[in-house]
Each structure stands twice: as structure tokens, then as C-alpha cells.
N, C-alpha and C positions, 0 to 999 in steps of 0.2 A: 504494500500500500504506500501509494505516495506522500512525503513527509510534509505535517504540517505545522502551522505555528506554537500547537504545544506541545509537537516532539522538538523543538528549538527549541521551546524555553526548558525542557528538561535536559537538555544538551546543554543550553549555556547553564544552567545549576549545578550539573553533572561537571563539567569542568574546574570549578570552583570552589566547589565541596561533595566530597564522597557520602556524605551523609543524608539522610532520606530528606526530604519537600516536600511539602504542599501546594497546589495551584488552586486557587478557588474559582471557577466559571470553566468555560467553555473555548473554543477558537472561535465562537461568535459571540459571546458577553466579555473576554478578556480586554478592556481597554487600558486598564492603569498597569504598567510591570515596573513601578519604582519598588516593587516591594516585593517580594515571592517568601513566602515565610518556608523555613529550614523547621525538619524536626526538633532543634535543638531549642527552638523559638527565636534564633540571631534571624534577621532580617538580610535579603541579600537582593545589592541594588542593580539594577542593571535598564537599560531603555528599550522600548519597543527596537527602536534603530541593531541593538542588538542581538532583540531575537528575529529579526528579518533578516539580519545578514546570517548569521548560523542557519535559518533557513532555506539561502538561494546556497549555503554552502550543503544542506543536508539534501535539500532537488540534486544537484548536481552529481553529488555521490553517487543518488539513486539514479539518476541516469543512467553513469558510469557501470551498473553495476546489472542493464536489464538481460546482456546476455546469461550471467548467473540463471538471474528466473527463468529465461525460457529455457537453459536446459532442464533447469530443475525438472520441468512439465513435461521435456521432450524425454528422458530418460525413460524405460520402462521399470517397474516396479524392483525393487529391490529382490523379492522370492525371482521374478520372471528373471534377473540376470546372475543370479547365481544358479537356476536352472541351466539356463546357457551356457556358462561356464562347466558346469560340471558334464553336459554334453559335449560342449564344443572344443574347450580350454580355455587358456586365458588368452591368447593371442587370436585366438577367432574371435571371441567375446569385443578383446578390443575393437578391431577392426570390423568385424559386425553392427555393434550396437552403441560402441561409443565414440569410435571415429566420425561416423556421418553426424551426428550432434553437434560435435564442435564446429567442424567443420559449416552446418547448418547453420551456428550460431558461436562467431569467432569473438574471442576479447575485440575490447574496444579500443 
């Protein structure tokens, strides 16, 4: 799922402290981020300007990263290729079932 403004703002909290958060509202009631309250009750400041930009940086990842998902999808099931293998071997298996995937769907 493509990333939104309050997977940013748990990214930029995530950065800054290891320690659990709270976000109160929504990605459509979120307007004030001077404040994002910390489990610990410290207060941690940061601006929307902020968490937009961790945003156009967390899109771009995902961008970066859709050959990943479709092989994921393209692959067949985990039993059905060890099935294969144990028919085939492992160098048919490759060349059968994982070569054309990649190749379908190269890094970017």
C-alpha cells in the first residue's frame, strides 16, 4: 500500500526516538504536528513541512521498490516450488520458475 502522511509522521518519530507514540486523528483531521506526544509523555516537535518531505521520500522508496511486489505475486506458491524442485532440481526450478520473473520484472 502506498505510503501516507501518517506513515511519515511515524517515520519522522521513528527517527528521533525509539520509543512508542501516539498520533491523535487521522490523515484527514491531522492539521497541527507541533506536537506528537511520545509514550514517555516528552513532547516531540516537528512541522507538517516535515512530515511531507519524509513522505515524497517514503513515495519514492515505494516506487523504487514495485518490482519487489510484483514478483512477490508472480512467484508460485511456496509448496508448488518446492514441489518443482524436488521433481525437477534446483537448477530447472531456477530456470523454470524463477528466471522468467525476474527477468518479467527487473530491478529498477
Amino acid at each position: 500500500m502506498e505510503p501516507t502522511i501518517i506513515d511519515a509522521i511515524k517515520s519522522v518519530c521513528r527517527k528521533h526516538h525509539d520509543e512508542g507514540f501516539s498520533i491523535f486523528g487521522d490523515e484527514n483531521t491531522i492539521t497541527d504536528l507541533s506536537t506528537t506526544e511520545l509514550s514517555s509523555g516528552e513532547s516531540l516537535k516537528f512541522t507538517f513541512e516535515d512530515a511531507t518531505t519524509e513522505l515524497a521520500s517514503l513515495k519514492a522508496e515505494y516506487v523504487t521498490q514495485a518490482y519487489a511486489r510484483d514478483r512477490i505475486t508472480a512467484y508460485p506458491s511456496t509448496g508448488d516450488q518446492l514441489d518443482y524442485i524436488y521433481h525437477n532440481g534446483v537448477a530447472k526450478w531456477k530456470t523454470d520458475m524463477i528466471d522468467p520473473v525476474k527477468t518479467k520484472y527487473p530491478k529498477g
